[in-house]
C-alpha positions as CSV (number, residue, x, y, z in Angstrom):
1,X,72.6,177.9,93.2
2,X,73.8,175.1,90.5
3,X,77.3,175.6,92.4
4,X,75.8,174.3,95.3
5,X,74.0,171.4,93.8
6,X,77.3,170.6,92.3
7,X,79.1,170.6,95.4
8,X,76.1,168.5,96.8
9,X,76.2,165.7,94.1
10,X,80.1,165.7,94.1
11,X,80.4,165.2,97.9
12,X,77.1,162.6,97.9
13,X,79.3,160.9,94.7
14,X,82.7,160.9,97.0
15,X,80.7,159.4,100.1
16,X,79.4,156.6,97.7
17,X,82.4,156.2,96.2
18,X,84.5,155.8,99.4
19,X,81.7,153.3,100.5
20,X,82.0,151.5,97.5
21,X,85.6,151.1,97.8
22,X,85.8,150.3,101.5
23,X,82.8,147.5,100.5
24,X,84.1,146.0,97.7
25,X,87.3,146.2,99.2
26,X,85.7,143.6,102.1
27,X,83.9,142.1,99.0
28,X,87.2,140.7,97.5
29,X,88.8,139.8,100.6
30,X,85.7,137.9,101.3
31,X,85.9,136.3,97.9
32,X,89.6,135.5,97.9
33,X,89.1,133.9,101.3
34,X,86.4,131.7,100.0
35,X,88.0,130.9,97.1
36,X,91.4,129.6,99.5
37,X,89.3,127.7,101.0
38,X,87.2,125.9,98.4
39,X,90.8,125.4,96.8
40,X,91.8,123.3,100.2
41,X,88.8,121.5,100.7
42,X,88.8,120.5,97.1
43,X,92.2,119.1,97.7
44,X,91.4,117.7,101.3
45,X,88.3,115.8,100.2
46,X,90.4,114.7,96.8
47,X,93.4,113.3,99.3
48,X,91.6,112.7,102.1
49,X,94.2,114.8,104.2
50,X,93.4,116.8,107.1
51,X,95.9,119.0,106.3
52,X,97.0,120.8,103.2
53,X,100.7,122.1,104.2
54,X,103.0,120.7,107.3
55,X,102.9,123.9,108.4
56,X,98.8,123.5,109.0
57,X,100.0,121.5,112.3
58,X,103.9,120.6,112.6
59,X,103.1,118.4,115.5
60,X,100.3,116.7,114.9
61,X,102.4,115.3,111.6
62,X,104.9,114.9,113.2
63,X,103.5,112.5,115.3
64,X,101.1,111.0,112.5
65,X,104.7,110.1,110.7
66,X,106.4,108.6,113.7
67,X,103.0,106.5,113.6
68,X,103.6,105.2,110.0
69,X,107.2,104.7,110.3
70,X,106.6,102.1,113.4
71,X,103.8,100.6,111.0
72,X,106.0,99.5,108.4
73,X,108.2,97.7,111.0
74,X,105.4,96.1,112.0
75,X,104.4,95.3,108.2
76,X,107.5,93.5,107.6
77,X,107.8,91.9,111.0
78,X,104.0,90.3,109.7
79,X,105.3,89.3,106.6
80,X,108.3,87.3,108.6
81,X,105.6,85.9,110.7
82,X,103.6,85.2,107.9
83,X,106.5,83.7,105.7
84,X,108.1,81.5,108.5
85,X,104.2,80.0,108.6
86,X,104.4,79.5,105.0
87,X,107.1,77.6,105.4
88,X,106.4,75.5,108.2
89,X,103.0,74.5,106.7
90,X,104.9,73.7,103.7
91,X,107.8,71.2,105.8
92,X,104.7,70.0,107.8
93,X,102.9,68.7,104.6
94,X,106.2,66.4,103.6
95,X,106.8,65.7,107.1
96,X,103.3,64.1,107.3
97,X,103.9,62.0,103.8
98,X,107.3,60.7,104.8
99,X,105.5,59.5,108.5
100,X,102.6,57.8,106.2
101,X,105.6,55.7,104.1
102,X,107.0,54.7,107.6
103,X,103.5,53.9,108.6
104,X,103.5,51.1,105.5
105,X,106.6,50.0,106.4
106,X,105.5,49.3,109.9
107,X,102.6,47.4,108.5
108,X,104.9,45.6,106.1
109,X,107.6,44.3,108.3
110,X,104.7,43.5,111.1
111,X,103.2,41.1,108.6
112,X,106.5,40.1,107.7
113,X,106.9,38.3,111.0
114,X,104.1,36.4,111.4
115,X,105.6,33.5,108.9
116,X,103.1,33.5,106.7
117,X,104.9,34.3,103.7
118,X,107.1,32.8,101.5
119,X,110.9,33.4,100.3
120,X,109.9,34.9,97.1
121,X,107.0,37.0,99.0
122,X,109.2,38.5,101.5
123,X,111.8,39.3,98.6
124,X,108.8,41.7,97.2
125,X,108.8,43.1,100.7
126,X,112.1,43.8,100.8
127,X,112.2,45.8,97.3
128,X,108.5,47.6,98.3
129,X,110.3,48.5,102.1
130,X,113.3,50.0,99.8
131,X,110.8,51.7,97.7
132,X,109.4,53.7,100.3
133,X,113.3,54.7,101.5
134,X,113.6,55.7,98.5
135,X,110.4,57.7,98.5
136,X,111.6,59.1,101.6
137,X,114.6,60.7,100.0
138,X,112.5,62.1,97.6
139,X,110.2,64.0,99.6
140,X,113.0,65.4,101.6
141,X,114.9,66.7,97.8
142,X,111.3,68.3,96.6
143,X,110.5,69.5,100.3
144,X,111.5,73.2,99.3
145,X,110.3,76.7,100.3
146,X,111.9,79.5,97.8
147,X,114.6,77.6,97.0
148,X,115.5,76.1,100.2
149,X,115.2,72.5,101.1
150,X,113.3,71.7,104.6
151,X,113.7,68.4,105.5
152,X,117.4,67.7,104.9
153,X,118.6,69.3,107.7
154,X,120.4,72.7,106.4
155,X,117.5,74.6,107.9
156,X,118.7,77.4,110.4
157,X,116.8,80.7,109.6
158,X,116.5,83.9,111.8
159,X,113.0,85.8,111.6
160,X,112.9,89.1,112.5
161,X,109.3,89.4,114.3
162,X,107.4,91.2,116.5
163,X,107.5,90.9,119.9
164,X,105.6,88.3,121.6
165,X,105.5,86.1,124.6
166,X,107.9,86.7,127.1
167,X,108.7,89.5,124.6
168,X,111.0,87.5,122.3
169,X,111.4,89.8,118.9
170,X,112.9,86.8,116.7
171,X,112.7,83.2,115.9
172,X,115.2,80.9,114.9
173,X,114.0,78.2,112.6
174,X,115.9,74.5,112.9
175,X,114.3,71.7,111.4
176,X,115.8,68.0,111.9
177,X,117.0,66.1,108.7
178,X,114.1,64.0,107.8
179,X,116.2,61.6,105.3
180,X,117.1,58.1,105.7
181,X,120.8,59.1,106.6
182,X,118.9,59.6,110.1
183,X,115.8,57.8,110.3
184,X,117.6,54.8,109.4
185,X,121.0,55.0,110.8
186,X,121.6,51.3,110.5
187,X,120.9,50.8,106.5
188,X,118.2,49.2,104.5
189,X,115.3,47.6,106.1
190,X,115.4,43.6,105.5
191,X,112.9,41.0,106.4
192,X,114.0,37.8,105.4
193,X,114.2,35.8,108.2
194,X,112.4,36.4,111.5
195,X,115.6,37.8,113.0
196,X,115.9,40.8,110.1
197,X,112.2,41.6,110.4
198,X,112.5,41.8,114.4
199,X,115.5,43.8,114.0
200,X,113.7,46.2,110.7
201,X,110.6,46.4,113.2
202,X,112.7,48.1,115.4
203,X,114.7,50.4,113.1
204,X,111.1,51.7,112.0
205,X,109.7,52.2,115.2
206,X,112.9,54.3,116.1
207,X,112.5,56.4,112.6
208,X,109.2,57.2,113.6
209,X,109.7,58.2,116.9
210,X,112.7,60.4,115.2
211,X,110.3,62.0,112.8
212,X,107.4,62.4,115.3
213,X,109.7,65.1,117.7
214,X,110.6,66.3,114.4
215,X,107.0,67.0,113.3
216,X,106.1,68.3,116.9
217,X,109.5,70.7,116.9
218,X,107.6,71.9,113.4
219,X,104.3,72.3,115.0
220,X,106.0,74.3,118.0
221,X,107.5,76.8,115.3
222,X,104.3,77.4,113.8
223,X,102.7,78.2,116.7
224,X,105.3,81.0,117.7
225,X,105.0,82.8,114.2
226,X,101.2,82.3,114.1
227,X,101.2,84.0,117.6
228,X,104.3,86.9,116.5
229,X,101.6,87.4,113.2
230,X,98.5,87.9,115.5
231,X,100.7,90.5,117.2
232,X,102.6,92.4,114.2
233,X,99.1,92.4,112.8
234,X,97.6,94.0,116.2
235,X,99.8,96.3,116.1
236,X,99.8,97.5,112.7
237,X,96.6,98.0,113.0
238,X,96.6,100.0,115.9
239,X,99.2,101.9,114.8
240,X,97.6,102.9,111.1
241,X,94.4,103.7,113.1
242,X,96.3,106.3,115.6
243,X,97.8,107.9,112.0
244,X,95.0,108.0,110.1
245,X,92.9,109.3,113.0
246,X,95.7,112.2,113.2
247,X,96.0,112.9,109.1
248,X,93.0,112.1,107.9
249,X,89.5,114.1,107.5
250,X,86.1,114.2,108.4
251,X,85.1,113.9,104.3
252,X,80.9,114.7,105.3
253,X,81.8,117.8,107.3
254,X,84.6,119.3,104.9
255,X,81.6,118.2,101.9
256,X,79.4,120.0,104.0
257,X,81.5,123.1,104.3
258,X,82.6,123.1,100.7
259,X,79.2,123.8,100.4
260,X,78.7,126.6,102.4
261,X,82.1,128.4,101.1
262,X,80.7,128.2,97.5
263,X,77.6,130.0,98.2
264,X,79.7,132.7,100.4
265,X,82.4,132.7,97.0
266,X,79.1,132.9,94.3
267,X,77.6,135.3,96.3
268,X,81.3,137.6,97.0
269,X,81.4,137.5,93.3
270,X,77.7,138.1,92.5
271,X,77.6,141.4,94.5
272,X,81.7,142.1,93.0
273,X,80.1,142.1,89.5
274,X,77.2,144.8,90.9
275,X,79.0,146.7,92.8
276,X,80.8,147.4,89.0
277,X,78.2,148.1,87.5
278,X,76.5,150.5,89.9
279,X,79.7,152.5,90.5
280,X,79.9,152.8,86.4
281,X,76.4,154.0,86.9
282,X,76.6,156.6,89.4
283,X,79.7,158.4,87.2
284,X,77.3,158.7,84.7
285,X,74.8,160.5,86.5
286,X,77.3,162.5,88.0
């Protein structure tokens, strides 16, 4: 009779036991999985990447890459743009003081004429009219964007942009020389006699018809990279979009599942632990 019981308990013990393994077995598996995946969400939500490996979705990268590649051609197609504006702002600004200076000089060699002045007065004309040629020439040395002088007419630059317009992907930046050299082809101005100040009224007139296609050639260049920047920066923003809409994740849902895979990892651990101990129990009764 205690032979039997024996048997009994033994077989009921090997039953358990084989449960026990097969369980924990699917215990640990659980566990391990759960702790994979808290391992990847920890890095997704840390990274902000949908995808932990390439090999998670080789085309879907793939694609996401292309995406960013094309976006930094159109990042430094937007900085041309946005540098050729820069500089073009910057010729603009002298352009507008050199067209104020023939402005007073218009004035001066207007009142010059109307014989109200005297020798000696019209000799302080003279030397103020040289003093704004001279001013002139100044702007156009100090007229510089990195290192490059505007307004003396060395200007020819080739932007590499983004395509715009009739689908034009550069511009090539002229600007007219904006010195005296030009504007006043015939020398200095003089206005002392009515003859001179006829002839200086129209050598000003001429500069600043010279200098006012100048300034309008300027204004036509800004206008082309302020409309090749409003596309480079279009585009780099759709393109950036389309990549991070490929790469990255949902951060709330993966939160929300990190969540759920610690409970299913505390609790794959919890019942790990007591399967142990029960299986170290049920030897002992044996």
């Amino acid at each position: 009779m205690r032979s039997k019981q024996i048997v009994v308990v033994m077989t009921a013990s090997a039953v358990l036991q084989a449960g026990s393994t097969t369980a924990s077995r699917a215990l640990v598996s659980t566990y391990n999985r759960a702790s994979a995946k808290l391992a990847e969400e920890a890095f997704v939500i840390s990274s902000g990447l949908r995808f932990v490996r390439f090999s998670d979705d080789p085309g879907t990268i793939t694609l996401a890459k292309r995406y960013q590649s094309d976006a930094s051609g159109a990042k430094a197609n937007l900085q041309n743009s946005n540098q050729g504006s820069s500089l073009v702002q910057v010729a603009d600004q002298g352009l507008t003081s050199i067209n104020d200076l023939l402005s007073n000089a218009k004035t001066l060699v207007t009142d010059a004429q109307t014989g109200l002045y005297n020798d000696r007065q019209l000799a302080e004309i003279n030397v103020t009219l040289a003093d704004y040629l001279n001013q002139i020439n100044t702007i156009v040395t100090n007229t510089t964007f990195n290192d490059l002088t505007l307004l003396d007419g060395s200007v020819n630059s080739t932007f590499a942009v983004s395509k715009y317009g009739a689908g034009t992907s550069t511009i090539t930046l002229t600007i007219s020389a904006a010195n005296t050299t030009r504007l006043f082809p015939g020398g200095a101005l003089n206005v002392r006699t009515p003859a001179a100040a006829a002839t200086s009224l129209t050598a000003v007139t001429n500069a600043q018809s010279l200098l006012q296609q100048t300034i309008a050639d300027v204004g036509a260049y800004g206008e082309r990279f302020d409309e090749a920047a409003n596309v480079a920066a279009s585009t780099l923003g759709g393109l950036n979009g389309a990549a991070d809409g490929l790469l990255n994740a949902d951060i709330p849902t993966v939160t929300n599942q990190q969540k759920i895979d610690e409970i299913r990892h505390n609790a794959a651990a919890a019942l790990i632990a007591q399967g142990g101990r029960l299986s170290t129990s049920l030897l002992k009764l044996v």
